[in-house]
C-alpha positions in Angstrom: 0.0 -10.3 22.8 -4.0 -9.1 21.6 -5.6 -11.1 19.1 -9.2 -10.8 17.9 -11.7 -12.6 16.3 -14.0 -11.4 13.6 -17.0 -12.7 11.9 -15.8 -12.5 8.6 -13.3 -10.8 6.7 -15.2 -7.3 6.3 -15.7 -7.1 10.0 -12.2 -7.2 10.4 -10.9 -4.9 8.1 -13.5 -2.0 9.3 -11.9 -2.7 12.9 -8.6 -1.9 11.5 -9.7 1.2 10.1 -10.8 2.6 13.5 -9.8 6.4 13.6 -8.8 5.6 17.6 -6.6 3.2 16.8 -2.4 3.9 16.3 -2.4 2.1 12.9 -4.1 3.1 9.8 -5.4 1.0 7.0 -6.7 2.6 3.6 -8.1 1.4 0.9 -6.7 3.0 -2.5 -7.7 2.1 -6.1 -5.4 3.5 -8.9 -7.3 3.7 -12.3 -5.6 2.7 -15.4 -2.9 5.4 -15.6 -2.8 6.5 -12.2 0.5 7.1 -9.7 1.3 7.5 -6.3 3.7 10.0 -6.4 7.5 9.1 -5.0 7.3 9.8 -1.3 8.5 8.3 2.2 7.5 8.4 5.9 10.7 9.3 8.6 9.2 7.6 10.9 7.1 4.8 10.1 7.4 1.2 8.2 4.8 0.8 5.5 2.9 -2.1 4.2 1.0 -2.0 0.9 -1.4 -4.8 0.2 -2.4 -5.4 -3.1 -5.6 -7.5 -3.1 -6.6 -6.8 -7.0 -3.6 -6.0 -9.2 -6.0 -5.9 -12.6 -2.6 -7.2 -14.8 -0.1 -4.9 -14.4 1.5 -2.6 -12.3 5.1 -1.2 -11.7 6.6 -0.4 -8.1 9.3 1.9 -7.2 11.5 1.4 -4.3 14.4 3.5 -3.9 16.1 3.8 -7.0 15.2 0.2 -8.5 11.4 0.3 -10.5 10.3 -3.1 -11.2 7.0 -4.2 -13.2 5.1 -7.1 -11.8 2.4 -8.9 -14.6 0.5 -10.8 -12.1 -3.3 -11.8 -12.2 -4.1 -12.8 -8.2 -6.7 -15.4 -7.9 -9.6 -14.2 -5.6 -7.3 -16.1 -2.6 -4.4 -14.8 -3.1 -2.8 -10.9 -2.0 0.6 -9.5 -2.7 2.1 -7.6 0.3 5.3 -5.5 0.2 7.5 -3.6 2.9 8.8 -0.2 2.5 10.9 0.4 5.5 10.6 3.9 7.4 12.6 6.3 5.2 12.6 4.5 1.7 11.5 6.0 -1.2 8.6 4.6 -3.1 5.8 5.3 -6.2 3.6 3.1 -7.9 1.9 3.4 -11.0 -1.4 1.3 -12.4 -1.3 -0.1 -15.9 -4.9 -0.9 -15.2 -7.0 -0.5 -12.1 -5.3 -1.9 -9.2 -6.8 -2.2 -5.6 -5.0 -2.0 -2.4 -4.5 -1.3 1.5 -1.7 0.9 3.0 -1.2 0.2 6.4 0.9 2.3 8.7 1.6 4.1 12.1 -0.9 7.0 11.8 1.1 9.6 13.6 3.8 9.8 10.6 3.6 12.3 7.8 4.1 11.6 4.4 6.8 13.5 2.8 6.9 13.6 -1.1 10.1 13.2 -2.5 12.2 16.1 -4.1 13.8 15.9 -7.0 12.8 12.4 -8.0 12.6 11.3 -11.2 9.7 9.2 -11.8 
């Protein structure tokens, strides 16, 4: 097992988005009205990290879409799975911050014939 220690939060997450590592970590912010088209990845597992939600937001997985009405506190983060091979959107009610993180080697693949 690796482990590291960082000084500070910041720190860490720039080590995570290191263009020589396996993994990759980006940041996204969806304005008010904004969507991540449905797509997938064949090959890897995906996390998305949602670390300022604004209010509202509403997540598609497969064929279930679900609105969330949170307002996180400055401690808290909302994390979600989408297994290799599910589709999944999401769309911004207002802005919304966030982190994908997944195996850099696989492709996103938009979905056909979706209806979002």
């Amino acid at each position: 097992m690796e482990m590291a220690t960082f000084e500070g939060f910041n720190k860490a997450l720039k080590s995570l988005m290191d263009p020589e590592d396996e993994y990759m970590l980006i940041w996204h912010i969806l304005n008010p009205g904004g969507k991540e088209k449905p797509h997938y990845h064949p090959k890897a597992t995906e996390w998305l990290i949602i670390i300022n939600s604004g209010d509202f937001f509403d997540l598609r997985v497969g064929e279930e879409q679900e609105s969330f009405i949170s307002q996180l506190r400055a401690d808290e983060v909302m994390v979600f799975l989408f297994p290799k091979g599910e589709v999944h959107a999401l769309s911004a009610w207002k802005k919304i911050e966030y982190f994908v993180l997944r195996d850099k080697k696989d492709k996103t693949i938009y979905a056909k014939g979706v209806v979002k």
